[in-house]
N, C-alpha and C positions, 0 to 999 in steps of 0.2 A: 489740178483736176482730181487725184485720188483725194488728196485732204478733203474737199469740197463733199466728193461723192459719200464718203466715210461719215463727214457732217451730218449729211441728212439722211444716212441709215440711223446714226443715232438718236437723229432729232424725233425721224419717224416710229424708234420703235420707243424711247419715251414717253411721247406722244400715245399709243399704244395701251403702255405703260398707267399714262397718267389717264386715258380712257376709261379703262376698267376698274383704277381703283377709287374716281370720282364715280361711275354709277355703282361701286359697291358703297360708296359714303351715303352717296344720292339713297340705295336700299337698305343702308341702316337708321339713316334719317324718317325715313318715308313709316319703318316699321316704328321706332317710337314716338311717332306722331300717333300712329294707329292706337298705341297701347296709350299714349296719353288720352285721346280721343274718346276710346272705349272704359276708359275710368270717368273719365268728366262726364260721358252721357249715363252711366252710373248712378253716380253720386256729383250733383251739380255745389257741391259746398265743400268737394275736397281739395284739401291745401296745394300748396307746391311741395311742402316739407312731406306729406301724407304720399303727393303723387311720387315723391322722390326715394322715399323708402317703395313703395310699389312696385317702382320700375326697378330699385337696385344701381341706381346712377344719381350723381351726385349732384347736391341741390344745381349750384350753375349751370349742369345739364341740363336739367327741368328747366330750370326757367330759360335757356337756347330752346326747347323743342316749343316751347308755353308761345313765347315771343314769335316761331316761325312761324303755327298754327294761326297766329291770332294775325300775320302781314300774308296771309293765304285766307284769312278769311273764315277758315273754319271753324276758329269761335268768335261768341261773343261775353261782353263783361257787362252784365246788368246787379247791381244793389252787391258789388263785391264779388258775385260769383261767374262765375264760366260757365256758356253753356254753346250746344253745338248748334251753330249756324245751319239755314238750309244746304248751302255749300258744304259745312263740313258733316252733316250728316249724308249726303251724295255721293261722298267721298267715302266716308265708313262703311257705308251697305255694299262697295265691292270687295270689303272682306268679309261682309257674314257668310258664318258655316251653314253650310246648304242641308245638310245631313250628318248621322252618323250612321256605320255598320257594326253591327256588333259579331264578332266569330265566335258560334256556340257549337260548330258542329261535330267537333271530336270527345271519341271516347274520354278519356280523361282516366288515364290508365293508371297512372301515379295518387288515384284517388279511389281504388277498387279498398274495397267492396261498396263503397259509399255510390259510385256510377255506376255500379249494377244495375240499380234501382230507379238513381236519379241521375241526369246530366250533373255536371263539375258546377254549371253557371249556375244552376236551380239550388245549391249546396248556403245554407244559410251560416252566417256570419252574425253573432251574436242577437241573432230569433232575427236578423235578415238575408233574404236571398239575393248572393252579389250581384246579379243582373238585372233585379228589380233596384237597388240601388241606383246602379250607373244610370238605370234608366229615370229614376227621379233626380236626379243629377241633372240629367241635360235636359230634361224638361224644366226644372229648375232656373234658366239661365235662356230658355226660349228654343230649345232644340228639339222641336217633336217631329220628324222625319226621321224615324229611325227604323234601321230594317235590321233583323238578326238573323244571320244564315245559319240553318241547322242542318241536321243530319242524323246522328247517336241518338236516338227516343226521342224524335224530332216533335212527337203529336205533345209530351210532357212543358211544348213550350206555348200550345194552341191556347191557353187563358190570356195570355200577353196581348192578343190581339185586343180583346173587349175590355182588360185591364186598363192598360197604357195606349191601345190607339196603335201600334207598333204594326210594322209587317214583316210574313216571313217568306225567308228565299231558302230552297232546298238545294245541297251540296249534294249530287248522288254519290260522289267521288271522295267523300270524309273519308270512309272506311280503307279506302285503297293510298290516297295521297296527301300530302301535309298542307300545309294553309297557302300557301302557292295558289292551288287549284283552288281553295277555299274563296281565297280574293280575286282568283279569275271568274268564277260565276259569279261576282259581285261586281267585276268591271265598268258595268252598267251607272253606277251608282256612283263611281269615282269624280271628285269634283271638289269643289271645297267641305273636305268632308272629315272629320273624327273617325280612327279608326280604334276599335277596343275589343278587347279579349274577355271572353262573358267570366270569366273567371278570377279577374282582377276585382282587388278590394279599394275603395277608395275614401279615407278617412274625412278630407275637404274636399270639395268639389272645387276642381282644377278645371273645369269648361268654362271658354265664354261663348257668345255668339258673334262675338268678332276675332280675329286670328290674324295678323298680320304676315305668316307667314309658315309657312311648315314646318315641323318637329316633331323630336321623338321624346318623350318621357325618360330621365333617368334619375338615378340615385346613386351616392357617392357608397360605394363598399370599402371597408378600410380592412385591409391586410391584403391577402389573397383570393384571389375569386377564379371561378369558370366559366361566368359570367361575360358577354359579351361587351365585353370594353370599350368606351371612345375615346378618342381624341378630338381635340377639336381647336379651333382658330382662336385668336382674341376677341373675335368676333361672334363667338360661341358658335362658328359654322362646325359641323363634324368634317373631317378631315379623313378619319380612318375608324374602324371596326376591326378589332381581332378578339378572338376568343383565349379567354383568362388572364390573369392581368392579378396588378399589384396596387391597391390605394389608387381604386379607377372608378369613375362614372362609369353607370352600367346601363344597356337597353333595359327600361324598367317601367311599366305602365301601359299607355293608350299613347297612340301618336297623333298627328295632325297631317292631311295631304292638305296643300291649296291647291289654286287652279293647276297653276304650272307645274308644278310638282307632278297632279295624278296627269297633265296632259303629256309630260315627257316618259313620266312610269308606264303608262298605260299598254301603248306599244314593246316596251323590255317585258311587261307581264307575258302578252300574249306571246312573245317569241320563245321565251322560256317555257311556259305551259306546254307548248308543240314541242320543245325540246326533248327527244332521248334521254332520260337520266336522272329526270328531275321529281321523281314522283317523291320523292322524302324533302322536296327544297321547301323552306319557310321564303314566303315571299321579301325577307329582310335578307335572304342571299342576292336575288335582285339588286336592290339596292347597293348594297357592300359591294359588289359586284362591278357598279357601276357607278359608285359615288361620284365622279366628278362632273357626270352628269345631271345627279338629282340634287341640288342642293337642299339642305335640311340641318334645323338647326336644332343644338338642344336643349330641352327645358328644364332645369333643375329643379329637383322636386326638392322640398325639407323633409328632413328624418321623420318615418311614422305616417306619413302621408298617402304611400301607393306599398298596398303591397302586393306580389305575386308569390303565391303558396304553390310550393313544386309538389309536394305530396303529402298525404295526409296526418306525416309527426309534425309537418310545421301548421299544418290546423288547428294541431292539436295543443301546439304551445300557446298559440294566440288563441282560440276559444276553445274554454275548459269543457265545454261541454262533450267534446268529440275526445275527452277522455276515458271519461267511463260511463257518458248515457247519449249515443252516438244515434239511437234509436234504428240500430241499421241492425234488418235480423241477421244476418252472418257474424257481426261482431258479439254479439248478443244469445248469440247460442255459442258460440266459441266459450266466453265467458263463463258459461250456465257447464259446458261438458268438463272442461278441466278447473273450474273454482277458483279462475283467477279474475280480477280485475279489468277492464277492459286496454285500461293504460298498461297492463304486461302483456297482449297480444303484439308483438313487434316486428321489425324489417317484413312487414306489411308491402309487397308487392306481386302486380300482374303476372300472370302467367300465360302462354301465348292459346290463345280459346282455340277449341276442339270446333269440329264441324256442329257438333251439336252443345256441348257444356261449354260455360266459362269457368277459370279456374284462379285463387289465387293465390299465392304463399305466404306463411304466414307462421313465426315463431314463439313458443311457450317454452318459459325457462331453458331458451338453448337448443330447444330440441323444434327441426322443422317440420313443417305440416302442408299439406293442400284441402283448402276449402273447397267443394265445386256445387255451382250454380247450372241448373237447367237453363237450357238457352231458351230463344222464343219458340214457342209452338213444339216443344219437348213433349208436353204433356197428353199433345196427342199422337205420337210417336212411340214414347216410352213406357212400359209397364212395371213401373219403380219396383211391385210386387214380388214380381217377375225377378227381378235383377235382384234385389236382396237374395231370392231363393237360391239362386246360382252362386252370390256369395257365402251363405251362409253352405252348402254344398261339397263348394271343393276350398272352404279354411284349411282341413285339415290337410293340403297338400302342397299347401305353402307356398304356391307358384302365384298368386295374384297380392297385386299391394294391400297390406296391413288395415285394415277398417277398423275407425275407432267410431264413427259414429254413421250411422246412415235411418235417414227419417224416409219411410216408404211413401208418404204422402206428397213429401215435397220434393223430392230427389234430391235434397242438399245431403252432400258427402262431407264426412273431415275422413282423411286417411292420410298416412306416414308419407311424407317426400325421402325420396334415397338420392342423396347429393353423390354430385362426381359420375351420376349414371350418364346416359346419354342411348338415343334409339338405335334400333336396328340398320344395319345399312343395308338394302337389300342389293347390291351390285360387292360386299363385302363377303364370299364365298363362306367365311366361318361362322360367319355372323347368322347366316342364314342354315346353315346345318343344324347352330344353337340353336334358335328358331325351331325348326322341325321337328328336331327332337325333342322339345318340350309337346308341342303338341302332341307328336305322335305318341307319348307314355302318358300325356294328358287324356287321349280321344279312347286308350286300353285298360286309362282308369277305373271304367267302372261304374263313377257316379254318375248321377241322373237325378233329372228333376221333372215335374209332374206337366211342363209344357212346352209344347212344341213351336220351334222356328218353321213358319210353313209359307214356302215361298208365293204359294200361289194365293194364300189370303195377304198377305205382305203386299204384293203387288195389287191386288185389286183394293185394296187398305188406301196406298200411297196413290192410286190413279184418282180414287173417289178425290181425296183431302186438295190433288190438285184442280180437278173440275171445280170443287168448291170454292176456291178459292181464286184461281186466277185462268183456267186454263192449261192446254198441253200443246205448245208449241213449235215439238215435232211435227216434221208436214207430212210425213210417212207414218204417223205415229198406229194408226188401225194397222196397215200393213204388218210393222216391227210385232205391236202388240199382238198379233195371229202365231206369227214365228216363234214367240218367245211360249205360247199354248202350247203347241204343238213341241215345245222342248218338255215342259213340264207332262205332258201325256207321256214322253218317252220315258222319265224319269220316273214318274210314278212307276210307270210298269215296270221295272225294275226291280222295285221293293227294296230298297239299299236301308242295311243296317242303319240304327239310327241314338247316335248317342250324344251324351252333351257336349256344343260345339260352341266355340267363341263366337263367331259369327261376322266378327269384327277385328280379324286378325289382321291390323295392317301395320303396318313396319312401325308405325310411330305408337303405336301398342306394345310392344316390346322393350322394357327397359334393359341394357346390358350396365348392370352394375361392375363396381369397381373391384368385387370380390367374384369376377369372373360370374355368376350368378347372373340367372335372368327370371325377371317379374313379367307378365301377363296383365294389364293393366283394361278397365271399361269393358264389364262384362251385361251392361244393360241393354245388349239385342241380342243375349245368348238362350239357346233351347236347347233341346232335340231336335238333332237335323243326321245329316249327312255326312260325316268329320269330310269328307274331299272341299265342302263346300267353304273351308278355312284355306282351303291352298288356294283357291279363287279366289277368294277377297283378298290373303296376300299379292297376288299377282296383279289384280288391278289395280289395289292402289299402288302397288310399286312403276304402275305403266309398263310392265314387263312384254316385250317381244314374244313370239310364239317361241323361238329357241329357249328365254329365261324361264318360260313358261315348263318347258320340258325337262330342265333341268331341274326346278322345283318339284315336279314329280317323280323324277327318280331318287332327289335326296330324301324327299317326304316317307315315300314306298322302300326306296332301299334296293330296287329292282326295276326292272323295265314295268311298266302300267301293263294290263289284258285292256281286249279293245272294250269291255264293259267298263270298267273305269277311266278311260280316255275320254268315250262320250261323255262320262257322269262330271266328269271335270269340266270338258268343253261345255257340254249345257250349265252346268253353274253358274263358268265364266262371262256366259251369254248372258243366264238369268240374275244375276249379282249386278251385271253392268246396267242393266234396265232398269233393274229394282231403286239403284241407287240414282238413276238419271233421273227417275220420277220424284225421287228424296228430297235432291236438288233445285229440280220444280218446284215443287211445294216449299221450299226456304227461301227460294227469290222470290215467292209471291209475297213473304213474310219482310221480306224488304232484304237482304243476306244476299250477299253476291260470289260465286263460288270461279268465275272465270271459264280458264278452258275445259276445268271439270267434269260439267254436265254433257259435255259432246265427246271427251274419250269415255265416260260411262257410256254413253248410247252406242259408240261405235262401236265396243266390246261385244253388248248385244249381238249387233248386227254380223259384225266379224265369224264371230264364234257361231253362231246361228248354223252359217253358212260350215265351217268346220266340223262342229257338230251332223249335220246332216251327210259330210262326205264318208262319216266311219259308219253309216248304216249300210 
């Protein structure tokens, strides 16, 4: 009885056994039928010897897959050649690709200064732009349902529509999360579909309009890589993903879902998406993640084929043009300031963008630099004039960074980088002393310039730009707005000394160099004002408590505050926090998303308002 019993666990789980590895035969069968199929309705005069280097399987293979095809019916042999039967064309149309998405919506940081201007995908590749490629590509081979989700200078992709026929889906979430989210508002779309990175360059055209089964693009890297590695079956199924690797096939290109594929992903997208934690995931951790449930196979690409350009020195090897006539003005006037070549501006990278400027870094014979670009709608903000005056000012006191070049028209800056600095911490007690006392032997300085920071044109400045533009929706906002009058009548009436003030003093304004030294840095919303009103802009953007608040003004003053200075600070704090909720406003109308930002500025306001009014 046990021998018996023991039999037929065996027999059953062989059985099992032999289940699954017959419908895996049964699925690799099935697929080079397809790939036979999809050449013969091609080209009806291609050989066996022709289809067999095609597939990469050897002549007797072809002719086993030739042979099945043809006792299934789905071909036929007329005057020597094959052609696909009404059967076997029945058969093919449930693998045509339904669609492709294309993902264009991120910055493309690793390509600054050239995305300043332009999205990565818009970026031409030997006088062509890689996403008009890919896109004659799949049109090329019968694929025009294609949709590009943008986001980063989303309107720079609006000709594509009347171009190519194309449609576009907006990402609002680019800015905030990685392509995860990017393929989650594209989930709609999932199906038998091509998936492609607008940024990828593509030498042949590796699409067809039939796909037997799903896949990822790679290329064989020989030595060492960081590169996302596979492994895979004899079967060419992937197996495993790990990052970096030795003499390894790499994720490299555009991939492929079919049905089953995007209908098993589909649901792991969304659960992820909703996931805590995920806001940096690439929707290829999904997968990895979950491999044994997605099955996908790989496509080997040949050398020179697909490439993906990380940043813009490997643009620059492959087209010589983004050498040294890149046609990009940052590179272009860099070149023009210091008289060098465009190919010596080097280790060319992003720098994390200001609430208002973008910036990027950028090397000359050794020595580093920051470029900085006005952001959107800067120009009605900023009075370039203005800001040179104040630099030009306080040069001689050495406390703000180094300017080598600054054009008052366009507010592009070059000025010196100080490596190894790092900002102020404002919960770091020394840090914040250094701080102060710079201002305070700053604000006793002396200098002055011919125009005034004035809050109450500022504010009615920033309320019009938001009317204009999108709205103010504060639902209290007449209310607040009365409060915050009534702080500036008080202030007025005061008459407070008035000398030149940073305006902008907030912790990440402060460089603490590595020679104990501290810089003053973005002096482009500085005037005559109120020096108190530099301890308030310190404090809210530090989010400081009323206690860090107090303590800032005893290190600042050096002594307890008189209640006239107590109010002047409080209503600052008040008016500073308004000023800048309105700012905010006005930069999300411009597409710019600031988070919980705009509501601790307004509540500042309101808070201190109230503070303010108890010391009268």
């Amino acid at each position: 009885m046990f021998i018996i019993l023991n039999i037929n666990i065996f027999l059953n789980k062989n059985q099992s056994i032999c289940t699954i590895n017959c419908a895996e035969m049964r699925k690799t069968m099935t697929n080079y039928i397809v790939l036979l199929l999809r050449n013969i309705k091609s080209n009806p005069s291609i050989t066996q010897r022709e289809l067999s280097q095609t597939l990469h399987i050897s002549l007797g293979s072809t002719n086993k897959y030739v042979k099945s095809a043809l006792e299934q019916n789905y071909l036929t042999i007329q005057e020597d050649k094959y052609y696909l039967s009404e059967k076997g064309n029945a058969f093919l149309e449930q693998f045509r690709v339904k669609n492709a998405v294309i993902i264009a919506a991120g910055f493309g940081s690793r390509f600054v200064p050239l995305t300043f201007e332009t999205p990565k995908g818009l970026l031409e590749v030997f006088g062509e732009r890689m996403i008009e490629r890919q896109i004659k590509q799949l049109h090329e081979v019968g694929i025009t349902d294609i949709t590009i989700v943008v986001g980063y200078l989303k309107e720079k992709f609006e000709y594509l529509i009347d171009t190519y026929q194309v449609k576009l889906l907006y990402n609002p979430e680019y800015a905030t999360k990685n392509n995860l989210a990017t393929l989650y508002h594209a989930r709609h779309l999932l199906s038998n579909t091509y998936i492609l990175s607008s940024d990828h360059w593509i030498k042949e055209n590796i699409f067809h309009l039939y796909e037997p089964e799903a896949w990822y693009s790679s290329v064989y890297m020989k030595g060492e890589t960081s590169e996302w590695c596979l492994d895979f079956d004899k079967k060419e199924r992937i197996t495993n993903v790990h990052i970096g690797g030795f003499d390894s096939y790499v994720m490299y290109g555009p991939v492929y879902f079919d049905q089953n594929f995007s209908k098993d992903f589909l649901p792991l997208l969304e659960e992820y998406y909703h996931r805590p934690g995920t806001e940096n995931f690439y929707w290829e951790h999904v997968y990895i993640e979950n491999i044994k449930k997605l099955p996908m196979s790989i496509y080997r690409q040949k050398d020179g084929i697909v490439y993906e350009f990380e940043n813009l020195e490997e643009l620059r090897k492959f087209d010589k043009k983004y050498q040294n006539h890149s046609e990009n003005v940052a590179l272009e006037k860099i070149s023009e300031i210091f008289s060098v070549s465009e190919s010596e501006i080097t280790k060319i990278s992003c720098l994390k963008s200001g609430m208002t400027n973008k910036s990027f870094l950028f090397y000359v014979k050794d020595m580093p630099y920051i470029f900085r670009f006005p952001g959107p709608g800067t120009e009605e903000l900023i009075n370039r004039v203005q800001e040179k005056a104040c630099y030009d000012a306080i040069k001689h006191l050495h406390l703000a960074d180094e300017i080598l070049y600054f054009d008052s028209k366009t507010g592009y800056k070059i000025s010196r980088f100080y490596p190894d600095s790092r900002n102020c911490d404002p919960r770091n007690l020394q840090d914040v002393e250094k701080c102060m006392e710079l201002l305070r032997n700053f604000h006793h300085s002396g200098v002055s310039v011919t125009h005034q920071f004035c809050l109450r044109e500022k504010i009615t400045f920033y309320e019009n730009l938001c009317i204009l533009h999108n709205g103010i929706h504060f639902e209290d906002y007449i209310k607040t707005k009365k409060h915050m009058l009534e702080l500036l009548d008080i202030i007025e009436a005061l008459h407070p000394k008035q000398v030149l003030s940073h305006i902008d003093s907030v912790q990440s304004n402060f460089l603490m160099l590595s020679d104990n030294t501290i810089k003053l840095i973005d002096w482009e919303y500085s005037g005559m004002c109120d020096p108190l009103i530099d301890l308030a802009m310190f404090a809210i953007y530090s989010y400081y408590t009323e206690e860090e608040l107090e303590n800032l003004i005893k290190i600042y003053l050096k002594r307890e505050p008189s209640k006239e200075e107590h109010i002047r600070i409080y209503s600052y704090v008040a008016l500073s926090g308004f000023l800048w909720a309105l700012w905010a406003e006005y930069k999300t109308a411009l597409g710019e998303e600031f988070g919980e930002y705009t509501i601790y500025m307004y509540r500042y306001g309101k808070i201190y308002y109230k503070k303010a009014k108890n010391l009268l």
